[in-house]
N, C-alpha and C positions, 0 to 999 in steps of 0.2 A: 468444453469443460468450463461450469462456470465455481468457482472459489470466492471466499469473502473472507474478510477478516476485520473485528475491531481492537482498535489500542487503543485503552486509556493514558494519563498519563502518570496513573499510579502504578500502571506494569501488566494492570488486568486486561490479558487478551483472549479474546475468543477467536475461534476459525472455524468454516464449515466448508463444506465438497457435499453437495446433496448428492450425488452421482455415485459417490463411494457410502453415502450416509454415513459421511462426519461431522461430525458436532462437537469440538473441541474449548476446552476451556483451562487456561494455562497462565503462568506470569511468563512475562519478558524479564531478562537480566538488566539490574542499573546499567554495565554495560553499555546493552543492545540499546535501552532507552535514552542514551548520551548518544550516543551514535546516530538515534532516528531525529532526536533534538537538533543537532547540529544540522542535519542534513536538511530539516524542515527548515531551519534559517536560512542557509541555502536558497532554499526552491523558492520562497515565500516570495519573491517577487515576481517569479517567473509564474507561481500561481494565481496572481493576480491578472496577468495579460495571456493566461493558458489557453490555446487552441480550441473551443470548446466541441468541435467536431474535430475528430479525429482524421488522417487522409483514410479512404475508404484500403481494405488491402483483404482478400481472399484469406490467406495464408497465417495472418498477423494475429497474435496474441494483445486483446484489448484491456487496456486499465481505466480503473473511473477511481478517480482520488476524491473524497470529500475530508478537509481537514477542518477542523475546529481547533482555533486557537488565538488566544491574547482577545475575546472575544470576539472574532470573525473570524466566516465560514469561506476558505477556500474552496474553487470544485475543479479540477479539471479531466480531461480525458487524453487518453495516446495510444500510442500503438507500439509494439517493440522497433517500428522502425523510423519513427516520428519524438520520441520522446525528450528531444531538447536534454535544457537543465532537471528535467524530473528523472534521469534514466539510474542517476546512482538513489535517487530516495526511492523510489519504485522498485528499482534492486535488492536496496536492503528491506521494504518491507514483504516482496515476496520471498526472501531469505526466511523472513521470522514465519510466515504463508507455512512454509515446507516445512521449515525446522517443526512448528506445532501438529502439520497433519501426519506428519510420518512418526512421530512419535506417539501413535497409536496403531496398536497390534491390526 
């Protein structure tokens, strides 16, 4: 299953599931956007010395982060069972992932 999702930092998010043929376009809540702020502060340094191969794993659920921020470009990669400090930012943005795709019929 491959999903995508982009966040600005004005709240405008899109998501897509080509598999289900979604193609979603939605805000995130101040909130959620406080929430993904903190947590990117958080990770940001952990993003900087990030894995950039992930441990290989059959079974695993794969993420590719690319952040933009304060003008540079974070990138990293993980796996559900490798994800270090990215596991609660990866958390909450497949949270805002679901919240968007299931809230279409």
């Amino acid at each position: 299953m491959t999903r995508s999702m982009h966040l600005l930092s004005s709240g405008a998010l899109s998501a897509s599931e080509p598999k289900r043929n979604l193609d979603v376009r939605t805000e995130a809540s101040a909130d959620e956007l406080a929430n993904i702020a903190q947590l990117l502060q958080e990770a940001c340094p952990s993003l900087a010395t990030a894995n950039s191969q992930p441990k290989g794993c059959p079974d695993c659920f794969y993420y590719s982060l690319q952040i933009e921020m304060g003008g540079q470009t974070f990138l990293a990669q993980a796996t559900d069972v490798d994800m270090g400090n990215l596991g609660p930012l990866v958390g909450a943005l497949n949270s805002l992932l679901d919240k968007a795709l299931t809230s279409q019929p």
